[in-house]
C-alpha positions as CSV (number, residue, x, y, z in Angstrom):
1,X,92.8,102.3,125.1
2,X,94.8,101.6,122.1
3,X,93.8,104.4,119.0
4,X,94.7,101.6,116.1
5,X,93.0,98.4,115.5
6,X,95.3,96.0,114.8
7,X,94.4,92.5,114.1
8,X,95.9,89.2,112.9
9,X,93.9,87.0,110.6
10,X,93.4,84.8,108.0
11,X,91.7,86.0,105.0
12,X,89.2,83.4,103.7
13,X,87.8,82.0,100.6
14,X,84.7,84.3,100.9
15,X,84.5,87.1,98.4
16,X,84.2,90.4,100.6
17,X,83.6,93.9,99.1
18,X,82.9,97.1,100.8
19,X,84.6,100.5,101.9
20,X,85.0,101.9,105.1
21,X,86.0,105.6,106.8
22,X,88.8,104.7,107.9
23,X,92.2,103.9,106.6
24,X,93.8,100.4,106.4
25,X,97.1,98.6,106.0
26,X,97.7,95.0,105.1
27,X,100.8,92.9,105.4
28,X,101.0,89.0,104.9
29,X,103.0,86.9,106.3
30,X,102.5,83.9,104.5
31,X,99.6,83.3,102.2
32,X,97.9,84.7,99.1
33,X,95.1,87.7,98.9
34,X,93.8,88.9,95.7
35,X,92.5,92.5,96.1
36,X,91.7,95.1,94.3
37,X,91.1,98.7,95.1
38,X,88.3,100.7,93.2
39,X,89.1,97.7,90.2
40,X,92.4,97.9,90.1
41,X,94.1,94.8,91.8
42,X,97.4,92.8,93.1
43,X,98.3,89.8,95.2
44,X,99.1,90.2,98.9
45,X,101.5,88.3,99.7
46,X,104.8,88.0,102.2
47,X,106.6,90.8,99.5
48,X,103.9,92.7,98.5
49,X,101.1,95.2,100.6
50,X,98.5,97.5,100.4
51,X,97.8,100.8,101.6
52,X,93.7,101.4,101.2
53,X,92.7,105.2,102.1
54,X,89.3,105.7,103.7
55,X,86.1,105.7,101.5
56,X,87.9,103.7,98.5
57,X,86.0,100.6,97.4
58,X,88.2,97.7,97.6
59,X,87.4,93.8,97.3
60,X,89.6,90.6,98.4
61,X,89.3,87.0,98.9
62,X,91.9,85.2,100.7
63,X,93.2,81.6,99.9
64,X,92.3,80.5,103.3
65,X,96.1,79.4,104.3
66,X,97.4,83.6,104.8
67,X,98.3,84.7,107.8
68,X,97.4,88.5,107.4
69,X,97.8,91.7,109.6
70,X,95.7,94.2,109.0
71,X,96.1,97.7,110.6
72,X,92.9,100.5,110.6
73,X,93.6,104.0,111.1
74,X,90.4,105.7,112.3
75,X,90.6,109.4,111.4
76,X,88.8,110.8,114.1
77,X,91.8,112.5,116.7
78,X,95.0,111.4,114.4
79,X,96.0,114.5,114.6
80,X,97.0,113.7,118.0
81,X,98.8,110.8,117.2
82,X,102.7,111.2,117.3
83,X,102.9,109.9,113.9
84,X,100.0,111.8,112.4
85,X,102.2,113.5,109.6
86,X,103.6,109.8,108.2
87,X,100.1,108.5,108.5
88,X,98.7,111.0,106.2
89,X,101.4,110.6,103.8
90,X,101.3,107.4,103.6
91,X,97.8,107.4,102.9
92,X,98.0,110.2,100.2
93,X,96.8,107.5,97.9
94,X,96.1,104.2,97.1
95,X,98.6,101.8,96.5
96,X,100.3,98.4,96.3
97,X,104.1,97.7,97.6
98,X,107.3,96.3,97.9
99,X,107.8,94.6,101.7
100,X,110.9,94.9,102.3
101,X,112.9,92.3,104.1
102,X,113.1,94.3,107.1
103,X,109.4,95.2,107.2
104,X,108.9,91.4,106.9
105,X,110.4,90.5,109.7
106,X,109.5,93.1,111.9
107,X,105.7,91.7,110.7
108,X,106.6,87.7,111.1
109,X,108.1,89.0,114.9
110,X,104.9,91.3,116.1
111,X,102.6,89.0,114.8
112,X,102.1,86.5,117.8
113,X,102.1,89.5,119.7
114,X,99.0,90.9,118.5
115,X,96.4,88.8,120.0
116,X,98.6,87.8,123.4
117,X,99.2,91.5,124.2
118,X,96.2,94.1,123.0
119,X,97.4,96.8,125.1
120,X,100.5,96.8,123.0
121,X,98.5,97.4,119.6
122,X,99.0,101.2,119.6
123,X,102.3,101.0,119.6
124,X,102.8,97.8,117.9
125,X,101.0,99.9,115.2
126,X,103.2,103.0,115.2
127,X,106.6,100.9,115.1
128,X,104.9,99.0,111.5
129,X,103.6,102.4,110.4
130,X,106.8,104.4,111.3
131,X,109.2,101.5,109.6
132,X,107.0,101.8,106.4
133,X,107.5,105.2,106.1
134,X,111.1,105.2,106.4
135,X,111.4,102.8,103.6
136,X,109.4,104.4,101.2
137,X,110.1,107.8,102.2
138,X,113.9,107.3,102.0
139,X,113.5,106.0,98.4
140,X,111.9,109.1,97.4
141,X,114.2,111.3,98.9
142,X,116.7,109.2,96.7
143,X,115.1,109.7,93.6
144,X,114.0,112.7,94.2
145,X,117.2,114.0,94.8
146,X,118.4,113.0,91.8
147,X,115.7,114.5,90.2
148,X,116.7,118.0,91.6
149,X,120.1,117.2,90.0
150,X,118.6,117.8,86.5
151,X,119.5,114.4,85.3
152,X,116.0,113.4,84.2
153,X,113.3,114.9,82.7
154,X,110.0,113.3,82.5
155,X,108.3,113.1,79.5
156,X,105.2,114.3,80.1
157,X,104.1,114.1,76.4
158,X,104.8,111.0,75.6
159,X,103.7,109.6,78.9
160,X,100.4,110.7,77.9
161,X,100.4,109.8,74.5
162,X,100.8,106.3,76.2
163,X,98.1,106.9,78.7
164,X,96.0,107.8,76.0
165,X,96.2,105.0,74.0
166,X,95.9,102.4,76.7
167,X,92.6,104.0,78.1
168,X,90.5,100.8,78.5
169,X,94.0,98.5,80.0
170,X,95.6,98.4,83.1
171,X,98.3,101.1,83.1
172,X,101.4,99.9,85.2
173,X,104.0,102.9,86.6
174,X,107.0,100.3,85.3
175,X,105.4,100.2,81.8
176,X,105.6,104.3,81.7
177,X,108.8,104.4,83.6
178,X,110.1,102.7,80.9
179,X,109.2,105.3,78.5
180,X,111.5,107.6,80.4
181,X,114.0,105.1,80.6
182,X,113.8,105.2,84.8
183,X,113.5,102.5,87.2
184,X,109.9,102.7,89.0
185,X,110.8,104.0,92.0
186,X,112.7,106.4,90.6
187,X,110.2,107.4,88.1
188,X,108.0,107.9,90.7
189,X,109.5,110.2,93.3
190,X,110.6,112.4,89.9
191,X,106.9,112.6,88.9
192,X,105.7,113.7,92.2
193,X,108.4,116.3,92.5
194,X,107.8,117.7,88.7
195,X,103.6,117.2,89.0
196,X,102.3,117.2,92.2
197,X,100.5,113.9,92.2
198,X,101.8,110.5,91.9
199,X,101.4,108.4,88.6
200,X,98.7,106.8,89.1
201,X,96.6,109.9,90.3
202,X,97.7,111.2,87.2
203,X,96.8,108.8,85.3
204,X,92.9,108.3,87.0
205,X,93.1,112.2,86.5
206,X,93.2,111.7,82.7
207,X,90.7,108.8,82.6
208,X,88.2,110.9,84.6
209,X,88.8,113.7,82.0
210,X,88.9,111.9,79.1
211,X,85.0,110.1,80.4
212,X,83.5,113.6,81.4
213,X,84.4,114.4,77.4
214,X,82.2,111.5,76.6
215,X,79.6,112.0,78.9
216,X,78.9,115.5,77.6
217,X,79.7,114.7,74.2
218,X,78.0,111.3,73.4
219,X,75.4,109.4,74.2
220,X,77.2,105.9,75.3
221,X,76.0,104.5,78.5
222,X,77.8,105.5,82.0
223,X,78.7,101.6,81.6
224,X,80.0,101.9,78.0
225,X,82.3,105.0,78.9
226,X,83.6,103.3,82.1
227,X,84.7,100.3,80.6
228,X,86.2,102.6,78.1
229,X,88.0,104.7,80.3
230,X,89.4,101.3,82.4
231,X,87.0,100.5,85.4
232,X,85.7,97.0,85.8
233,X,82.2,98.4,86.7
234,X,79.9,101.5,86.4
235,X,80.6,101.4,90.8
236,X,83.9,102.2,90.9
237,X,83.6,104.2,87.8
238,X,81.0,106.7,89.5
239,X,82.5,106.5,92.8
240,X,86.3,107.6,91.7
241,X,84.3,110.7,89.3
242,X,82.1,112.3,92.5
243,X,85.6,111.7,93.9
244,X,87.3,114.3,91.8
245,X,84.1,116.5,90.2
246,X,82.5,116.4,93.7
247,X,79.2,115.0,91.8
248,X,77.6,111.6,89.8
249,X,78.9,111.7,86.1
250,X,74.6,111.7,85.4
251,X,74.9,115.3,86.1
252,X,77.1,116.4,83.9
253,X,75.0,114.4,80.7
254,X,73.8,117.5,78.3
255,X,70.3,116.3,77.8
């Protein structure tokens, strides 16, 4: 029985939203997706992919014409899996992607293959998973080594200056790479290395704060401070807080 569920489809017109306990990757081959993950949102297409992590809220609609993989990761027994360790870190987080050409081909080739051989999903699964990880990976060992070189410093100050200021927008890693004057993958692996936490947990780390200040401190609507903060909805707003705080934003309203 093969542990992954790995499909090929075609995303359609119909608007779908929901979240799921498991994790999921998506690839497209040809075709268009709009999705966005907990409000924030890309295209899916041939160059660019997802990684959703389980229990984040994510919505798509399809332009009817993809032709979509899409990869679930149940979490009960991975740790038995061979590639456990890449799975997890490849689902640290949320995020959107560069495919590269080799990943796109290795997608265009498997793809018949999926529904004419399901015994062959596991590892069909585990050769897309593993290739993944090797690209990203080996572009963060990259920067990140020249990180440890003490060429770069990031500028954690004016990065949140920035971050500050552009509460209620859409904050893009390139736009605060550019502060730093790095590329964004480069930026990103130095981030990680010097924080901890990729940029965009740090900067949904700062949002969160920056809401719980006006939850206890004003009296503006959950809606009000989300919108304020950069969600699209008082949903994805609440569901990212309980995320971090471990509760609903209500209960930390002084009454």
């Amino acid at each position: 029985m093969a542990f992954f569920n790995l499909r090929a489809c075609t995303l359609t017109q119909h608007h779908v939203a929901h979240e799921h306990a498991f994790h999921q990757l998506i690839l497209a081959t040809s075709g268009v997706t709009e999705l966005t993950i907990e409000g924030r949102g890309e295209r899916i297409t041939r160059e660019r992919g997802c990684l959703i992590p389980s229990t984040y809220h994510h919505e798509y609609i399809g332009d009817g014409q993809n032709q979509t993989l899409v990869l679930d990761v149940p979490l009960v027994d991975l740790a038995r899996v061979s590639c456990a360790g890449e799975v997890e870190r490849l689902f640290e987080s949320p995020r959107f992607f560069a495919v590269p050409p080799q990943l796109h081909r290795l997608a265009e080739g498997v793809l018949p293959q999926v529904a004419l051989h399901p015994a062959l999903h596991s590892e069909i699964a585990t050769l897309i998973l593993r290739a993944l990880y090797l690209n990203l990976h080996d572009e963060t060992l990259a920067a990140v080594s020249a990180c440890s070189e003490g060429r770069e410093r990031i500028e954690l100050a004016r990065i949140e200056r920035y971050i500050d200021a552009h509460l209620s927008e859409s904050i893009r890693v390139d736009a605060l790479a550019a502060l730093c004057a790095l590329s964004p993958g480069h930026f990103h692996a130095c981030f990680r290395e010097s924080l901890g936490m990729t940029p965009q947990a740090y900067v949904q780390q700062r949002r969160l704060a920056h809401a719980r200040g006006l939850i206890e401190c004003t009296s503006l609507s959950l809606g009000a401070i989300a919108a304020q903060v950069g969600f699209l909805d008082q949903g994805s707003f609440s569901r990212a807080y309980r995320r971090i705080y471990g509760v609903p934003p209500s209960l930390h309203r002084r009454h």
